[in-house]
C-alpha positions in Angstrom: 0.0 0.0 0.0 1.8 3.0 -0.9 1.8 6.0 1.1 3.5 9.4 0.5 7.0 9.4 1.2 7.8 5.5 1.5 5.7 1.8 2.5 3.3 1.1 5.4 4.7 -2.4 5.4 8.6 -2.7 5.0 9.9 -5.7 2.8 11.8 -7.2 6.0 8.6 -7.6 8.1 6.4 -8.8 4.8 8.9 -11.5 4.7 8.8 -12.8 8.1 5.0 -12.5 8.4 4.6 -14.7 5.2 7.3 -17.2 6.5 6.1 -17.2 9.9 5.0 -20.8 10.7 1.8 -21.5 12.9 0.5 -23.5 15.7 -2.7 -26.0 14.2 -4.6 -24.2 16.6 -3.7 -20.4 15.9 -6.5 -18.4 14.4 -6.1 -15.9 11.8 -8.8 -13.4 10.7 -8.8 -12.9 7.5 -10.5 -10.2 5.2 -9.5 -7.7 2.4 -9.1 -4.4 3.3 -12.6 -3.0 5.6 -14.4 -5.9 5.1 -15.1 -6.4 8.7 -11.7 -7.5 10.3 -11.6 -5.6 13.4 -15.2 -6.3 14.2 -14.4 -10.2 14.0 -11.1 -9.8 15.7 -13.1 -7.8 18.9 -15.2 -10.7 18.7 -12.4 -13.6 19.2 -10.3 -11.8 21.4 -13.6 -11.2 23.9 -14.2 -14.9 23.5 -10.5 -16.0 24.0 -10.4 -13.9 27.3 -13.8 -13.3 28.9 -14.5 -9.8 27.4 -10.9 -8.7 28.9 -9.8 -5.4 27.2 -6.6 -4.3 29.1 -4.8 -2.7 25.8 -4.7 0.5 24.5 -4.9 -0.7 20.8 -6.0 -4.1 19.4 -3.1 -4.9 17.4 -0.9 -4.8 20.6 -2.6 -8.1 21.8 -3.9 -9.6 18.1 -0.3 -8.6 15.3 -1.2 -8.4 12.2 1.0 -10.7 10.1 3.1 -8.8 7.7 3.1 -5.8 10.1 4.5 -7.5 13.2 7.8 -7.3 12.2 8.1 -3.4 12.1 5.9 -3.0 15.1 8.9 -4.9 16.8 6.4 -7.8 17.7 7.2 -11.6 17.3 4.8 -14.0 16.1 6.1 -16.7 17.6 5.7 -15.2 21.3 3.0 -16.4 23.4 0.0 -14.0 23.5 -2.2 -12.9 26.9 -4.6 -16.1 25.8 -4.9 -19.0 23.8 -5.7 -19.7 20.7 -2.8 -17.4 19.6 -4.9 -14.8 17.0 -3.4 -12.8 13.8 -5.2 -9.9 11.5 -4.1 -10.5 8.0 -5.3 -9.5 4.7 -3.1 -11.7 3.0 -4.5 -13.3 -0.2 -4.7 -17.3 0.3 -1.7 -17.6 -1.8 0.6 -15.5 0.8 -0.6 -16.6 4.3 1.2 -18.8 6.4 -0.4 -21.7 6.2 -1.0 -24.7 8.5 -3.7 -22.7 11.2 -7.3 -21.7 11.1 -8.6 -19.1 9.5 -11.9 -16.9 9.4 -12.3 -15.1 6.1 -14.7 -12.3 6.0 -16.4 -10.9 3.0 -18.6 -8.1 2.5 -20.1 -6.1 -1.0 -17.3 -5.0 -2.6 -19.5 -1.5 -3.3 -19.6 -1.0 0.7 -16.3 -2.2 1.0 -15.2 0.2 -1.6 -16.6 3.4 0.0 -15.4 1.9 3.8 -11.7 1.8 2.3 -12.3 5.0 0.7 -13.6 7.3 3.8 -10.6 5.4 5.7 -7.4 5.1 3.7 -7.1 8.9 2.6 -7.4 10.5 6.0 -5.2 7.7 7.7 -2.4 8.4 5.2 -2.9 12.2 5.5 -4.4 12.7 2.0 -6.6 16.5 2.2 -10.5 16.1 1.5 -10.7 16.0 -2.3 -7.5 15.3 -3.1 -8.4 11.9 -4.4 -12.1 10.8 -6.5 -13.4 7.4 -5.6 -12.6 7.1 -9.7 -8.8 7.6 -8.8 -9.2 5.2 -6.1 -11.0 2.5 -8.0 -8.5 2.5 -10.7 -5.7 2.8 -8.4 -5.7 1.5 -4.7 -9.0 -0.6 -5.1 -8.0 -2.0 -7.9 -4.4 -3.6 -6.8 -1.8 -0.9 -5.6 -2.9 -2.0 -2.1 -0.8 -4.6 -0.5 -3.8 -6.7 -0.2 -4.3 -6.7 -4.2 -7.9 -6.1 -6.1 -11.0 -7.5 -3.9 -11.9 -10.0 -6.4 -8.7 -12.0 -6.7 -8.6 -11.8 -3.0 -12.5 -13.3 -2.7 -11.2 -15.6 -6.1 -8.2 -17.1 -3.7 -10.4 -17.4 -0.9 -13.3 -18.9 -2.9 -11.7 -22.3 -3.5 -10.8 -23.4 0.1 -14.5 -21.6 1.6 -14.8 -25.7 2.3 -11.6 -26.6 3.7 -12.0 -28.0 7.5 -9.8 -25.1 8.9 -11.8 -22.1 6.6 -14.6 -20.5 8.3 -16.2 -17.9 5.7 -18.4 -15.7 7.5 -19.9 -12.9 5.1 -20.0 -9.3 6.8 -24.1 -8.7 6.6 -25.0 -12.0 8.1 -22.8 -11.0 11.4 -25.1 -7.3 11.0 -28.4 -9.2 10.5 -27.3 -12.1 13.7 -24.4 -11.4 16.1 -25.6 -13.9 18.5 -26.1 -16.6 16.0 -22.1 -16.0 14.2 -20.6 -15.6 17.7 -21.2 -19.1 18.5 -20.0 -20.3 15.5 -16.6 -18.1 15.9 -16.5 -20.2 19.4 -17.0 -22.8 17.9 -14.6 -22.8 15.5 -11.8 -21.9 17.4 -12.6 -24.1 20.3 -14.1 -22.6 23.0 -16.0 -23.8 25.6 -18.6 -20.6 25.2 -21.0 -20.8 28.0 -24.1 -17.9 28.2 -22.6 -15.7 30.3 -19.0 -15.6 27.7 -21.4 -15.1 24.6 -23.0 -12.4 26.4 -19.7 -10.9 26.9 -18.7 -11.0 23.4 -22.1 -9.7 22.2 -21.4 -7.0 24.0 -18.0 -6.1 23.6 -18.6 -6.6 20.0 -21.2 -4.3 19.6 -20.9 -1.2 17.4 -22.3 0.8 20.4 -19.2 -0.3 22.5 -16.6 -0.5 19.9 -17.5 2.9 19.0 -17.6 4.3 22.4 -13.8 2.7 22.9 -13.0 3.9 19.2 -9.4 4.7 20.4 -8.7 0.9 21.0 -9.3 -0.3 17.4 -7.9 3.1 15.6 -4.7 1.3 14.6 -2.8 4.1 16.2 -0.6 1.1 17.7 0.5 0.3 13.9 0.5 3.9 12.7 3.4 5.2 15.2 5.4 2.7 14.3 5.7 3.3 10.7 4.9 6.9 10.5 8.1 7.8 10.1 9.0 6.1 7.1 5.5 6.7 5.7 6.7 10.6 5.9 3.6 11.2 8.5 5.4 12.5 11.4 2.9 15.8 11.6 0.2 14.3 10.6 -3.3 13.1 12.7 -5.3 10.4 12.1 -8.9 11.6 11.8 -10.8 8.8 11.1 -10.8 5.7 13.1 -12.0 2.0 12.5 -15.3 2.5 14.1 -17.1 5.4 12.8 -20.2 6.8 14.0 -21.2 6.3 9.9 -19.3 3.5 9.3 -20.5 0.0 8.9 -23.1 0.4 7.2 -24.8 -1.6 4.0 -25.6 -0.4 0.9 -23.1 1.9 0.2 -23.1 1.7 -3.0 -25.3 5.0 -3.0 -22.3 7.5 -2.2 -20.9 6.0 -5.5 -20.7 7.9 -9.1 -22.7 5.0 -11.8 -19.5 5.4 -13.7 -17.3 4.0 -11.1 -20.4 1.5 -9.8 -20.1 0.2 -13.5 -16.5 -0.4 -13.2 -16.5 -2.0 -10.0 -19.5 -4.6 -11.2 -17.1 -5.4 -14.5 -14.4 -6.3 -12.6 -16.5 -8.4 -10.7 -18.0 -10.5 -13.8 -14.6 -10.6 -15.4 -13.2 -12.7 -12.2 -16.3 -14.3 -9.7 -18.4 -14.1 -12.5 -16.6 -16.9 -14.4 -17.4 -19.1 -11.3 -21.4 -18.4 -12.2 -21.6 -16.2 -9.3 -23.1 -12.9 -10.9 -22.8 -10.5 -8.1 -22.1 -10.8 -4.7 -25.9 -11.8 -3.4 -25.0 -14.6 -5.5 -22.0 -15.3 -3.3 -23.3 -14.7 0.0 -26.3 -17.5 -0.9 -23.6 -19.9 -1.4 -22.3 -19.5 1.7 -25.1 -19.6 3.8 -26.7 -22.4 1.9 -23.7 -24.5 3.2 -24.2 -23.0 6.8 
């Protein structure tokens, strides 16, 4: 992902997140870029600890792969509970393989304008000095380190059946928390009693994420690599959990023309698998739930 002056990932800790080798029971969550990661990540870590939130950011308990490196974090250390969790947005091809892994999709059109309203500010970009057509044709589209959406849901697509893969689509966990916190505990082997999945109900909640919105800000990351990003003077101003954020259907913010785009790019890849948009997708998986 290119920023300003230099890389938010260096090339020394992209190597040793890809070539980091993981417990069986390690659990990474997996998404491309604003698709729902920190949301499902809240939700594991609650479960994994009893609701316990004793860190200033999330990434300082949960390292994100190819970032732990330059945060001065090793994977290999043990973490404050087990199963040991990772944030990645690695494409299937890249991630260190050999652990579990819950992917998370969500429409690329509300994924596209989440990235959008996020990336800019968080790399010091001024209002307006980027068009969601720039972006689509430029970040969206592959310059991020996480590639295009659709090779990264393509990748994902053929192992959605694997025994370790649990594919949870982002507007299922909207319409039923409950119901897709008990299958995160189930997946990663928890013993999740009701008073545990009331506790991560709760701490998952976009009313408490957003009232702790400093713990999931990615500050953590940020002053780590501002430096060589060329951001020394420059504030984040928008966070992970935004009072407008999460939302579906935000494909209404978007110009047709760009809309048009996005939905090629989409036939030209998933569409070959006869999936035809990404309702089609989403039936799929919850056909095999």
């Amino acid at each position: 992902m290119a920023a300003r002056n230099g890389l938010m990932h260096s090339a020394e800790s992209i190597a040793k997140g890809r070539e980091f080798k993981p417990r069986s029971s390690d659990v990474f969550i997996v998404t491309y870029p604003k698709c729902g990661t920190t949301w499902v990540t809240m939700i594991a870590h609650a479960l994994r600890t009893r609701g316990n939130v004793d860190f200033e950011e999330i990434t300082e308990v949960v390292p994100w792969d190819i970032c732990a490196g330059d945060c001065d974090q090793d994977l290999n250390d043990e973490q404050v509970a087990n199963p040991r969790l990772f944030k990645s947005h690695e494409a299937y091809e890249y991630v260190p393989k050999g652990a579990k892994y819950i992917y998370v999709s969500r429409e690329p059109l509300d994924a596209f304008v989440s990235f959008f309203h996020f990336l800019p500010a968080y790399m010091g970009i001024k209002p307006g000095e980027l068009t969601m057509g720039e972006f689509a044709n430029a970040i969206f589209a592959g310059v991020s380190q996480s590639g295009g959406i659709w090779g990264h849901y393509l990748g994902w697509w053929a192992h959605r059946n694997d025994p370790n893969v649990l594919w949870l689509c982002y507007e299922d966990l909207k319409d039923d928390l409950p119901g897709n916190v008990k299958k995160v505990a189930s997946f990663m082997g928890v013993e999740a009693d009701d008073d545990l999945l009331a506790i991560a109900n709760q701490r998952s909640s976009f009313a408490w994420m957003s009232a702790h919105g400093t713990k999931f800000d990615d500050h953590f990351l940020r002053d780590k690599v501002k430096a060589r990003m060329g951001l020394e003077d420059t504030a984040v101003t928008v966070g992970k959990v935004r009072k407008d954020g999460g939302k579906v259907g935000g494909r209404k913010a978007i110009p047709s023309e760009v809309v048009a785009l996005l939905e090629q790019r989409w036939e030209a890849s998933l569409g070959a698998l006869g999936l035809k948009d990404y309702a089609a997708l989403r039936a799929c998986i919850t056909a095999k739930k």
